[in-house]
C-alpha positions as CSV (number, residue, x, y, z in Angstrom):
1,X,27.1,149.1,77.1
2,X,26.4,151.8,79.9
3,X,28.9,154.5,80.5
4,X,29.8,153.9,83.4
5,X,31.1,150.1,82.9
6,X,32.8,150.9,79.2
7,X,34.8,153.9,81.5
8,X,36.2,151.0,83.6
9,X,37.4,148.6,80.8
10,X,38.8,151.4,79.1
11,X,41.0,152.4,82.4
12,X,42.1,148.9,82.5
13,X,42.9,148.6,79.4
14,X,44.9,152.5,79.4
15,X,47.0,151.3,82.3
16,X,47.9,148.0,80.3
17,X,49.1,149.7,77.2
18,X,50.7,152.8,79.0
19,X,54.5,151.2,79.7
20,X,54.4,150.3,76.1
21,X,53.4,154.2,74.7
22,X,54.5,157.4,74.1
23,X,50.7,158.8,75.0
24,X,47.5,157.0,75.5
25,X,44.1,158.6,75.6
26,X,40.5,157.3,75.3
27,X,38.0,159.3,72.8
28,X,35.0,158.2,71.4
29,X,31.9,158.3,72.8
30,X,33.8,157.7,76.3
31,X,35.4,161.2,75.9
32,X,32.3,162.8,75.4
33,X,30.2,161.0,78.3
34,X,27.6,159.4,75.7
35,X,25.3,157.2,78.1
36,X,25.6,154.2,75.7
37,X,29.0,153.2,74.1
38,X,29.4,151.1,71.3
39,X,32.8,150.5,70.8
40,X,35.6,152.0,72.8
41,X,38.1,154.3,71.1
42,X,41.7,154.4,72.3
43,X,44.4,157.2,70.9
């Protein structure tokens, strides 16, 4: 999957889980701006 478009699930997916965490982060491939991403990594 392109960056760009794995960067917007992730965001929707972040602001899902936020009211229900301590701390959310993405990481992965995401965090270090790989142009194809596999899988997408939350923390």
């Amino acid at each position: 999957m392109e960056l760009e478009k794995a960067k917007v699930i992730a965001d929707t997916v972040v602001k899902a889980l936020e009211p229900y965490c301590e701390r959310i982060m993405v990481a992965g491939s995401i965090r270090r701006q790989k142009p194809t991403v596999r899988d997408i990594d939350l923390v």
